[in-house]
N, C-alpha and C positions, 0 to 999 in steps of 0.2 A: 809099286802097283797102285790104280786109283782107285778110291773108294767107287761102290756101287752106285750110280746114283751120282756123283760127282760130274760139275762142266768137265771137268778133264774128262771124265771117263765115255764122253760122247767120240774121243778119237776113235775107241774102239767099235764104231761104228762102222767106218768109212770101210777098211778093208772088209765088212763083210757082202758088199755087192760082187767085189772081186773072187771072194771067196765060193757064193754061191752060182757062179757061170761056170768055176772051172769042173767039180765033179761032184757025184754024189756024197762022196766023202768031207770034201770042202764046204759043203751045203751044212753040214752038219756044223762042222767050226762055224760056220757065217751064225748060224743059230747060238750057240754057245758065246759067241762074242755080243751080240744082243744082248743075249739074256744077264750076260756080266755085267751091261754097261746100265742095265737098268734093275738091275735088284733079283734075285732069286724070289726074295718073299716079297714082291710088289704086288701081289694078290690080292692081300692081305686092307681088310677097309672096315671102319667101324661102320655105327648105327646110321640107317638115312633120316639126312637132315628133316625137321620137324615143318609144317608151315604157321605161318602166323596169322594169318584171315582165317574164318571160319570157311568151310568149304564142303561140296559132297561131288563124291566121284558120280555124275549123271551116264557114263558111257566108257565100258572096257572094250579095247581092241589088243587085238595083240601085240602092238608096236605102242600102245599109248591108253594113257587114260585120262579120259574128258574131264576137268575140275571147272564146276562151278562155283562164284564166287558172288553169284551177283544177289542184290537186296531189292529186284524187280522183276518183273519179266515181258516187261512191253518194250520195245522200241529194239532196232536193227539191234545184235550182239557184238560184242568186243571180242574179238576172240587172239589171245597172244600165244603168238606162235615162239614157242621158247626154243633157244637151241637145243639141236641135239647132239653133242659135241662131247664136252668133258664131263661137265657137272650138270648136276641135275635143275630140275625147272624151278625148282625154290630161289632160284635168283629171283625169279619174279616175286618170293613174297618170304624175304630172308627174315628180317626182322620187324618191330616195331621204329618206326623215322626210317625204314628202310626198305620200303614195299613199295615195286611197282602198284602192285593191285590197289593198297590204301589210295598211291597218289593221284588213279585213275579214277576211283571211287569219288575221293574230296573232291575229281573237278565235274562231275555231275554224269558220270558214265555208272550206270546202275547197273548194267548187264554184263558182268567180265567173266570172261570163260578163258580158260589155257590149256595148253597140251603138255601133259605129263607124262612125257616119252620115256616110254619105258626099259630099263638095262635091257640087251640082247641076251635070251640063252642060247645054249648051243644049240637047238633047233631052230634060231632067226638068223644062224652065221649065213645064208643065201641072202636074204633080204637086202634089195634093193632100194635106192633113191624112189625110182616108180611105188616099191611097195610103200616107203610113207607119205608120198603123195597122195596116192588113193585111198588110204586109211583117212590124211586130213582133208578130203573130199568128202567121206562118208561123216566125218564127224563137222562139217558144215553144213550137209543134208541135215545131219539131226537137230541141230538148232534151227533150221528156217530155212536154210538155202541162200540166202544172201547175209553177210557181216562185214566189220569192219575189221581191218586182218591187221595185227602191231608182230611184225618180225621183229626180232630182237638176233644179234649177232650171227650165229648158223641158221638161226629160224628164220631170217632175213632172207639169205638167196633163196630157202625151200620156199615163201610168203610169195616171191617175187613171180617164182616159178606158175606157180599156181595161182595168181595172180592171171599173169599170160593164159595159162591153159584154161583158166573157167574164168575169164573175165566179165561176165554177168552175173556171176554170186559174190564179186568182192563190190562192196559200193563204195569204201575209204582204205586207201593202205598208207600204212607208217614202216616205215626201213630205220632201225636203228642198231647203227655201230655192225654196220652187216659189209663186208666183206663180196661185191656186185661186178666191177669192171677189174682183176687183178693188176691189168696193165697201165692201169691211170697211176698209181702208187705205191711206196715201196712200205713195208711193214714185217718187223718182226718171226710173225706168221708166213707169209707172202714169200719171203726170202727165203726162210727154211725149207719149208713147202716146194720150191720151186728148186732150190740146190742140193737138197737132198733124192739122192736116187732112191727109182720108186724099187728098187728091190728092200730096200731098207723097211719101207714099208709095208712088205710083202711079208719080211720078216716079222715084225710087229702082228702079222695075222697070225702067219706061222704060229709063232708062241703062243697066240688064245687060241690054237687048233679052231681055224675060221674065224672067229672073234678077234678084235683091235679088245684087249682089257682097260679098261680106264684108269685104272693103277699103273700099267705100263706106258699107255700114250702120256699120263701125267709126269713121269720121268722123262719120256722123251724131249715131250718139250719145256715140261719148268722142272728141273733137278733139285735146284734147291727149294727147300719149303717156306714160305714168305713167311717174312718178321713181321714185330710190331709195328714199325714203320709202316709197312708200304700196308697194310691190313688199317694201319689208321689213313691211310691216304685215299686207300678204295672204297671204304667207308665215309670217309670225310666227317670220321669224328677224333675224339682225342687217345693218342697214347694213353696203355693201358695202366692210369694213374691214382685211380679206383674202384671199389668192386664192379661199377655197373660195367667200365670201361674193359675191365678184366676177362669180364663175362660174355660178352660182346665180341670181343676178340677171341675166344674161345670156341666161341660158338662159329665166327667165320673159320675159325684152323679144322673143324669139324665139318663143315660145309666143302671146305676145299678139299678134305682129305677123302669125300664120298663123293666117285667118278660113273661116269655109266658105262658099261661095255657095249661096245657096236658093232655088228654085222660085217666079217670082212669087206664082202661083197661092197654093201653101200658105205663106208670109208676108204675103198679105194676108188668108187668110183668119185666121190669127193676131192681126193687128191690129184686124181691124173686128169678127170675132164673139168673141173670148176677151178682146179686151182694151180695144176699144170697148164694144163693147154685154152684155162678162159672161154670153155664154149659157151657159156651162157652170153657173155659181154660179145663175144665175136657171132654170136648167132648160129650158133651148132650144137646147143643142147638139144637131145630129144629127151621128150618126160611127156610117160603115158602114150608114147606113139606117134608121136607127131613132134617135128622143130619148133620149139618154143622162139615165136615172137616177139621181143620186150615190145615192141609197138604194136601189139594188143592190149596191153596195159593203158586205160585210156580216164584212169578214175581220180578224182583226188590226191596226193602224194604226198608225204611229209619225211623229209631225210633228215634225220638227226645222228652230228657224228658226235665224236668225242675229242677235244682240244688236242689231248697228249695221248690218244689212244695206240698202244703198242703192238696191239693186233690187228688192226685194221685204220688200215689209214683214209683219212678223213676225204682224200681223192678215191680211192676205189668204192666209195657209199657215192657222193658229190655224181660221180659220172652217172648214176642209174639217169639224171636229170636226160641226158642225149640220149638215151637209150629205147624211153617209154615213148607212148604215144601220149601220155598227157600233155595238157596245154600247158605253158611254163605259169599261166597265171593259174593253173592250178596245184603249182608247185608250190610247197613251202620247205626251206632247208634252216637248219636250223645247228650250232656249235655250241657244245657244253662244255664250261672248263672244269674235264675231268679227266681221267686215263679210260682205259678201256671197261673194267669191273663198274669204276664210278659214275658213269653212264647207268646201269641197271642198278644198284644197289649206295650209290654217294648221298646221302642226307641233303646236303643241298642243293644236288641235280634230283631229285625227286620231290622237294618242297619247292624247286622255283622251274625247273624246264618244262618235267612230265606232264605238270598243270595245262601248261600249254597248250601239250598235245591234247590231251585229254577235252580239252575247251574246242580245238580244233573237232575232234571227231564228231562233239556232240550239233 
């Protein structure tokens, strides 16, 4: 038998699509083999991570809450759009040498605001892609109506979207390590995603009764829980070879291990129209009512991928370039040598890339 949790124990996955066509009865095994191959107690999640910037929540919605971060209040807003995926928006501000926000601050952007999307309860398991579109509409109203929009990973395509849709309130946008054309590149994500059948998925709702749990989708896709290695490598600091180092690494296993749960609804529409069948890139997403355009996008642009990133490969970001209506001399693209985490969170992709950006915006 495999352990819970275990790569082996992702076999038991396959036959439960087969399972849940043939009967009602069989529907039920397809469940039970799920739930084997990823944990009975993957519910189960300590304290949420802490942030490290000083901040105050200016704006509760019920998908998200507004954090302000900024030490001014004149000139357009930053506003980063953090994924809403696994883990929570503290990527954007994990540690100290480890904070987008700090690195955006040190390069003269005074106004940073982010989205701190919030776990799904089981009264948000309807909730759609449109619903947090429109919530980060209203929470762009509230700050001024026009900003400077920094997607980051899944906050990337939602940035992108809305982008397109209210393209006279974004005046700068940055795409970084986001996941835009699926079909330019192959990736980690990208492949699962796409050769994984969407009943499997279905199943995953299944079990958080409408909810994707974020304890569950974290099995699904990473099984094993990361060493010091690869924790010293997304960090881009050193093996844990004294206390601070210790501590530090502790604090990322505690970071990793608090996931968000999300709305079946808008995690399968993720799967099957953005990452299955690429409507955004081939020009067949609707958001808010209307076919989202990329060539309404006509502002400023900065793509930043990641060298060795394993979720997103550096062609599926690179292609947004065809895609937008921007001028290519208003394009700037840009390669961090990082993996995918070290992008948001690498000590030295935050003291030497994010400046950049950051220089760029102002």
């Amino acid at each position: 038998m495999y352990a819970a949790g275990s790569p082996s124990s992702m076999a038991f996955l396959w036959p439960a699509l087969v399972a849940e066509s043939a009967s009602e009865l069989a529907s039920v095994v397809a469940h039970e083999l799920v739930d084997l191959a990823i944990g009975r107690d993957a519910h189960k999640r300590g304290p949420e991570p802490r942030w490290t910037t000083r901040n105050e929540v200016v704006l509760e919605l019920t998908t998200v809450r507004l954090r302000d971060f900024s030490t001014a209040r004149e000139g357009v807003p930053t506003l980063v759009c953090a994924p809403f995926a696994l883990h929570g928006a503290t990527i954007t501000d994990f540690a100290p040498d480890h904070s987008l926000i700090a690195a955006l601050h040190g390069a003269g952007s005074a106004r940073v605001l982010v989205t701190d999307w919030r776990s799904a309860t089981p009264a948000m398991r309807f909730l759609s892609i449109d619903s947090y579109l429109a919530d980060l509409n209203v929470v762009v109203d509230t700050i001024g109506g026009t900003v400077d929009l920094v997607g980051l990973c899944q906050g990337g395509w939602m940035a992108l979207i809305y982008a397109a849709r209210f393209p006279a309130k974004v005046r700068k946008l940055v795409l970084a390590g986001a996941p835009i054309d699926l079909a330019a590149g192959s990736s980690k994500l990208s492949q699962l995603a796409r050769e994984t059948p969407l009943g499997i998925f279905k199943q995953l709702v299944d079990l958080g009764s409408g909810r994707v749990l974020g304890a569950h989708a974290l099995r699904f896709w990473e099984p094993a829980a990361p060493d010091g290695e690869m924790i010293a490598h997304s960090l881009q600091s050193a093996v844990g070879t004294d206390a601070a180092a210790a501590r530090l690494e502790e604090r990322f296993r505690d970071w990793y291990a608090w996931t968000l749960d999300l709305p079946g609804t808008y995690y399968l529409q993720v799967v099957e129209q953005l990452f299955k069948e690429n409507r955004l890139a081939g020009g067949r997403f609707v958001g808010l009512g209307r076919c989202i355009e990329l060539t309404d996008v006509r502002c400023p642009l900065f793509l930043l991928a990641a060298q060795d990133d394993e979720v997103v490969a550096p062609a599926q970001i690179f292609a947004t370039e065809r895609l937008v209506g921007s001028s290519l001399g208003a394009i700037r693209k840009a390669t961090a040598p990082c993996e995918h985490l070290g992008l948001f969170m690498g000590k030295d992709v935050l003291a030497d890339v994010w400046p950049d950006v950051g220089r760029w915006l102002m």
